[in-house]
C-alpha positions in Angstrom: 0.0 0.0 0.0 1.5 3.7 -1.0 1.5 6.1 1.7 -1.1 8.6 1.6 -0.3 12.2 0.5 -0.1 15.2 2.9 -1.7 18.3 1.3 -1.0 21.3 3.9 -4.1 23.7 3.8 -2.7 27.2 4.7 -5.8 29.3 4.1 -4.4 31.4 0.9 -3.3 28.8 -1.4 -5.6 26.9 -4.0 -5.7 23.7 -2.3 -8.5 22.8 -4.3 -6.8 23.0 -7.6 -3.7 20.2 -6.1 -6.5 18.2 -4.3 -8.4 18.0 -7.9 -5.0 16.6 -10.3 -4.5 14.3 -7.3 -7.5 12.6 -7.8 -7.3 12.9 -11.6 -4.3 10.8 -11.0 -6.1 8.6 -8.6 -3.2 9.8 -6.0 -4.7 8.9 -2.6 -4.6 12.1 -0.4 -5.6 14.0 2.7 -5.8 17.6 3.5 -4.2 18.5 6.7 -4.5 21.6 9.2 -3.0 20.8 12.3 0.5 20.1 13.7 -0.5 16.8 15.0 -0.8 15.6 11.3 1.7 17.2 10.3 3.9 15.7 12.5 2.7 12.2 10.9 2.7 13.1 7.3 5.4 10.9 5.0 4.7 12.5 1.6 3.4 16.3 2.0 2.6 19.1 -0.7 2.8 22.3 0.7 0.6 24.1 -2.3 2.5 27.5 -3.4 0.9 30.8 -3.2 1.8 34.4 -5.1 2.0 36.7 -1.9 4.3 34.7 -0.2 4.5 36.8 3.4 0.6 36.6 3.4 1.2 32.8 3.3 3.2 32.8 5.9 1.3 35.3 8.0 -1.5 32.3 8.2 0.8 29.8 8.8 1.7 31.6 12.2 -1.8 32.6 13.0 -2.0 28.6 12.9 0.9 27.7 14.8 2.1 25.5 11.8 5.6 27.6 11.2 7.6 26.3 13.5 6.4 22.0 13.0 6.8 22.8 9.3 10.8 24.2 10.0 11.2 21.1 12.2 10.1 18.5 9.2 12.0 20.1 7.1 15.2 20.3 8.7 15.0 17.0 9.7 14.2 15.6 6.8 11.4 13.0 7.4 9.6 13.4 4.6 9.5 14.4 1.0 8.3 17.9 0.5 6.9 19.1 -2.5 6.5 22.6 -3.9 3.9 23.5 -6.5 
């Protein structure tokens, strides 16, 4: 069984567009929110936006910043950019 993909929903970016070719694809997939998933995720896309420190802005206001530095430096997982 293939791992299920991560889609980070940050509140600005058009998740709905990334969740759509995934299941064109018939890429199994779950939108995520929290840190506690976060924490979990093996293969995550973390859907690009054009106003990059608005972005940001809601990933504070979500406390997601700091769990999404930590995955990334560490490395446990594969981290896509659209």
């Amino acid at each position: 069984m293939s791992a299920v993909v991560s889609v980070l929903q940050n509140g600005i970016s058009n998740v709905g567009s990334v969740c759509n070719a995934l299941t064109f694809l018939g890429v199994p997939y779950e939108v995520i929110s929290d840190k506690a998933k976060l924490a979990k995720a093996k293969i995550l896309i973390f859907p690009g936006v054009g106003a990059f420190g608005a972005a940001m802005a809601q990933l504070e206001k979500e406390n997601l910043t700091q769990p999404l530095k930590e995955k990334i430096l560490l490395n446990w997982m594969n981290l896509l950019k659209m």
